[in-house]
MIDOSE-1310 file (N, C-alpha, C; in nm, 2 decimals, decimal comma, always signed):
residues 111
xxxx	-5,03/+7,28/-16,27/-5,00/+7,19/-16,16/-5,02/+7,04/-16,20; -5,11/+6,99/-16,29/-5,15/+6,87/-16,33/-4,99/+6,83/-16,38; -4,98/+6,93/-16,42/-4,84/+6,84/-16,52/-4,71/+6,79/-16,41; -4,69/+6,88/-16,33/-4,61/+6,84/-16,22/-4,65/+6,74/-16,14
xxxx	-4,77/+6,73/-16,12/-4,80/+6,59/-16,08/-4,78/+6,52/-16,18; -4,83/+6,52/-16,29/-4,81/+6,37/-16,34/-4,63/+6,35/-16,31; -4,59/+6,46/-16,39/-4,41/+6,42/-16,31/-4,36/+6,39/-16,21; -4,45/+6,40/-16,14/-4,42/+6,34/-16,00/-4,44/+6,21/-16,01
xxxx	-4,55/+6,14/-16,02/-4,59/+6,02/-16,05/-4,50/+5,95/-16,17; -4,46/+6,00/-16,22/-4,36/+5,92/-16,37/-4,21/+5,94/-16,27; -4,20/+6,00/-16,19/-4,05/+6,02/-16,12/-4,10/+5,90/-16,00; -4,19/+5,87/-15,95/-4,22/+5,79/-15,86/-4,19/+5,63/-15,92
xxxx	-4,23/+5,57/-16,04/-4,24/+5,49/-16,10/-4,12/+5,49/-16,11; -4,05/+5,54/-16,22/-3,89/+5,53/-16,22/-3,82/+5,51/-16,14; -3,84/+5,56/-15,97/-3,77/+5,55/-15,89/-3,75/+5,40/-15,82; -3,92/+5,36/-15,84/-3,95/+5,26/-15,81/-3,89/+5,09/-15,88
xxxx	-3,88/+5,13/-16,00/-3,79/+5,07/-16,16/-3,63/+5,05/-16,05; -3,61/+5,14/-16,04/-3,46/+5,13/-16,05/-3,47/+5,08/-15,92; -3,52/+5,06/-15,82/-3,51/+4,99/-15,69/-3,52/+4,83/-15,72; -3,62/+4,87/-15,84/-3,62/+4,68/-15,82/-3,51/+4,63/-15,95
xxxx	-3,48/+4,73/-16,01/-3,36/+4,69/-16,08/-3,18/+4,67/-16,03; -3,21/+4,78/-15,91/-3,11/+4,76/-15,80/-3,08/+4,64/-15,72; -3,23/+4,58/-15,71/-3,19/+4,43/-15,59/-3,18/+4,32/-15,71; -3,23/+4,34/-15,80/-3,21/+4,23/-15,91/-3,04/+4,21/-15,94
xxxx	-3,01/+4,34/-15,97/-2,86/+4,30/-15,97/-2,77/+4,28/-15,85; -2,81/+4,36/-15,77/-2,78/+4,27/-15,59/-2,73/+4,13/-15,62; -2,87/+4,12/-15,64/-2,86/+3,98/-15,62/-2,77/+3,87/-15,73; -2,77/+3,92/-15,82/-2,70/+3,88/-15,96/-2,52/+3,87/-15,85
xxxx	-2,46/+3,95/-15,83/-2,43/+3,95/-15,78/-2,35/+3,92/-15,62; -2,42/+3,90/-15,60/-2,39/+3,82/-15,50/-2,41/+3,62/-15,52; -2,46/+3,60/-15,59/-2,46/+3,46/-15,69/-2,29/+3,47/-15,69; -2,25/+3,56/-15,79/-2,12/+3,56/-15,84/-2,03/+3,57/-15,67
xxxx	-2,07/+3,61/-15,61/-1,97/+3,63/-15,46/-1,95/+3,53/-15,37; -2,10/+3,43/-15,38/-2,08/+3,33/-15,28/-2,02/+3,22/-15,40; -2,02/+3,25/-15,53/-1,95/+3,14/-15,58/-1,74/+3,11/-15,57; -1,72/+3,09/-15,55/-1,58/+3,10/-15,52/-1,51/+2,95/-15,56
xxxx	-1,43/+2,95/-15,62/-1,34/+2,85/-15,66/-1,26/+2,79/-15,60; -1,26/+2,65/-15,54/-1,22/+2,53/-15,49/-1,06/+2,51/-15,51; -0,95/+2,54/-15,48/-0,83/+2,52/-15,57/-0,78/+2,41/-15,54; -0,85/+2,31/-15,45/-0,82/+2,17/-15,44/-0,89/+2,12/-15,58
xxxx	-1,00/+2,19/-15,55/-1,07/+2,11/-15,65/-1,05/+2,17/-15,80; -0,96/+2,28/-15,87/-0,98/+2,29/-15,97/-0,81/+2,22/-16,01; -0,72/+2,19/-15,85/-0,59/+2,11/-15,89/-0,64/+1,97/-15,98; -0,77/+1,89/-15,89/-0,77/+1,77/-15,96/-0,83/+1,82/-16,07
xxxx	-0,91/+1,88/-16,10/-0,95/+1,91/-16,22/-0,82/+1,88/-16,31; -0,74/+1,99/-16,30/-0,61/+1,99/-16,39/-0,57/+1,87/-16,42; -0,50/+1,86/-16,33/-0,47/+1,66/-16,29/-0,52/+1,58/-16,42; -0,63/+1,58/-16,38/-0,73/+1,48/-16,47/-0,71/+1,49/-16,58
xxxx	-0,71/+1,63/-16,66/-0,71/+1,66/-16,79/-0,55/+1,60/-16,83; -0,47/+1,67/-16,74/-0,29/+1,60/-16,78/-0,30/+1,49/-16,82; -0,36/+1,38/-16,71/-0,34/+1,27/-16,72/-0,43/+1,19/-16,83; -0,54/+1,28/-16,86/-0,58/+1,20/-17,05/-0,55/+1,23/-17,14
xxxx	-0,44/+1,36/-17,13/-0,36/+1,44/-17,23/-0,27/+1,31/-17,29; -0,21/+1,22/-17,14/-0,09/+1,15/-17,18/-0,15/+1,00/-17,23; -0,24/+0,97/-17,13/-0,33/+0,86/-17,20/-0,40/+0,88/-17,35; -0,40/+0,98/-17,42/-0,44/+0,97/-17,54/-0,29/+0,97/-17,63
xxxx	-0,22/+1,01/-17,58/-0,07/+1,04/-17,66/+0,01/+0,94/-17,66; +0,00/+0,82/-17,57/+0,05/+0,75/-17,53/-0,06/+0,62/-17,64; -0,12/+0,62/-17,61/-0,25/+0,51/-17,72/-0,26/+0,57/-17,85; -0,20/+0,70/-17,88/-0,13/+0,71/-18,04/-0,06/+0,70/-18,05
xxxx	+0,06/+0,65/-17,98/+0,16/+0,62/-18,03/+0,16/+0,47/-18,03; +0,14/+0,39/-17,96/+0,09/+0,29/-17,98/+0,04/+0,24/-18,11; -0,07/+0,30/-18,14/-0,17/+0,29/-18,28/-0,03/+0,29/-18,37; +0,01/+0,43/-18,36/+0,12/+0,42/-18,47/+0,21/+0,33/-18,47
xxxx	+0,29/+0,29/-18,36/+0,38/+0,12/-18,39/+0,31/+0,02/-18,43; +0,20/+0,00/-18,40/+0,11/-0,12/-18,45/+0,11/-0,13/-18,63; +0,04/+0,05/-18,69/+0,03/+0,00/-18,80/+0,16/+0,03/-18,88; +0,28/+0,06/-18,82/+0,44/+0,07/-18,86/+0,46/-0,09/-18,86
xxxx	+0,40/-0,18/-18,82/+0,46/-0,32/-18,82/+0,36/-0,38/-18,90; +0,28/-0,34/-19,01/+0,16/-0,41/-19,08/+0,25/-0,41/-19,21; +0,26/-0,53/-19,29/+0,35/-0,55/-19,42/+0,22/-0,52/-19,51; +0,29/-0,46/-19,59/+0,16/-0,41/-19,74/+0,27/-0,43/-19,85
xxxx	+0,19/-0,42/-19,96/+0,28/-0,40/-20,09/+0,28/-0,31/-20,12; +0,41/-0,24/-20,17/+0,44/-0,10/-20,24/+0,33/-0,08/-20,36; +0,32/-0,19/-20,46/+0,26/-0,16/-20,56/+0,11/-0,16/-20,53; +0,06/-0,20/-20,41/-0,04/-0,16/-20,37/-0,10/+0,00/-20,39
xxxx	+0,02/+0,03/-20,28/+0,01/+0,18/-20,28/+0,02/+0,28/-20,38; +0,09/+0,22/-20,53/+0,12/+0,29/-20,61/-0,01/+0,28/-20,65; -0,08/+0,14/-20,67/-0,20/+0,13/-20,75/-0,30/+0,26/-20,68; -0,33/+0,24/-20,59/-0,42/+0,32/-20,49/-0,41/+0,44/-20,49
xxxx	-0,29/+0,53/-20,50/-0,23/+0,60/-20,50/-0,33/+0,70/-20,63; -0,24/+0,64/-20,73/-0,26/+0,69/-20,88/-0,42/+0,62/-20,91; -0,46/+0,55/-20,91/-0,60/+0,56/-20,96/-0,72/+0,62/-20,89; -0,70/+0,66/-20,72/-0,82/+0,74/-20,67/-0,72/+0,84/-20,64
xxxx	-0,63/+0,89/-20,73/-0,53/+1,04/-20,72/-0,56/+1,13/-20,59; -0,49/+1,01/-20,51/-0,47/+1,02/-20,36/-0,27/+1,04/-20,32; -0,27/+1,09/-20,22/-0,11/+1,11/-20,17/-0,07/+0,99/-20,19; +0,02/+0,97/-20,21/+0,09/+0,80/-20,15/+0,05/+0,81/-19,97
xxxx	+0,12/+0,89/-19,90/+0,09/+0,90/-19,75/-0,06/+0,84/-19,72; -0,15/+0,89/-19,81/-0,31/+0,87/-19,76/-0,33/+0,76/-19,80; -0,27/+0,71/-19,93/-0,28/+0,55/-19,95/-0,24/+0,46/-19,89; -0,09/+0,45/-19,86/+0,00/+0,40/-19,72/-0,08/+0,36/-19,59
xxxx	-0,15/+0,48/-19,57/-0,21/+0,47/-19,42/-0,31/+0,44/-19,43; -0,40/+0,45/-19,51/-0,55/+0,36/-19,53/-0,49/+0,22/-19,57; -0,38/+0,17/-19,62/-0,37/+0,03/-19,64/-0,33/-0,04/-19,51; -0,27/+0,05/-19,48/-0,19/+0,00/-19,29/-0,30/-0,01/-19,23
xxxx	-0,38/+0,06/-19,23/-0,51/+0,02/-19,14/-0,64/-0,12/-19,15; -0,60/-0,08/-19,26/-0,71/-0,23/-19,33/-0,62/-0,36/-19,31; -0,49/-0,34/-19,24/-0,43/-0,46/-19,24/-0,33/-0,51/-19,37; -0,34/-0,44/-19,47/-0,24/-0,48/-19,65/-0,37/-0,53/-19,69
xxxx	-0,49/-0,50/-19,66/-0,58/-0,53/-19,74/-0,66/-0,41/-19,85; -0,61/-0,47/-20,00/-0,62/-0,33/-20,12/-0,76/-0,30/-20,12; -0,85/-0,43/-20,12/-1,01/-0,41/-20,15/-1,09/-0,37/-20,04; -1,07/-0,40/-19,94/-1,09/-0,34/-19,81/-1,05/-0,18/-19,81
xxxx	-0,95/-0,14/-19,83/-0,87/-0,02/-19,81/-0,93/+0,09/-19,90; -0,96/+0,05/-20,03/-1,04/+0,13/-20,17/-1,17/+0,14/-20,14; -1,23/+0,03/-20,08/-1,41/+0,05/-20,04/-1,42/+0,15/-19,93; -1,25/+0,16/-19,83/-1,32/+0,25/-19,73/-1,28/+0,37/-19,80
xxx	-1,20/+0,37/-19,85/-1,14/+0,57/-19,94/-1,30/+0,58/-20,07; -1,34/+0,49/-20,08/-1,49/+0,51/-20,21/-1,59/+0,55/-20,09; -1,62/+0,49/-19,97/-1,73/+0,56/-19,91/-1,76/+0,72/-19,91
């Protein structure tokens, strides 16, 4: 009979386990039920993101006409090019940025 009690008592605890495992997740749940999504508010959300989608796309292209209108030397680029055995493209564009400046443009490709 001892032994059935104790199984009683280890069935009592378990039962007890799972009651308070039961309102734990209740409650987990219900967290997730009173949470509910705003569709005004996830519209501006959206919104928002569009509109720095185009404000970044818009100030690269920009960037890119600016350094499309910077005069460099070709043989710049050849030099740059072929001695840190870089693209021409990557030489090009590191000189456009530095303004057609070679020593400026080589110290930032050496960092």
């Amino acid at each position: 009979m001892e032994v059935g009690e104790e199984g009683g008592v280890e069935r009592a605890v378990d039962s007890k386990d799972l009651q308070q495992q039961s309102k734990a997740f209740d409650k987990l749940t219900d967290r997730v039920e009173d949470r509910q999504l705003d569709s005004s508010r996830v519209q501006t959300a959206m919104a928002s993101i569009a509109a720095s989608a185009d404000a970044d796309w818009n100030a690269m292209r920009l960037r890119e006409k600016e350094l499309s209108a910077v005069n460099i030397n070709p043989a710049d680029v050849d030099i740059i090019a072929n001695e840190l055995e870089l693209d021409k493209k990557v030489a090009e564009r590191t000189l456009r940025e530095h303004k057609g400046d070679a020593v400026a443009a080589i110290r930032h490709l050496l960092r």
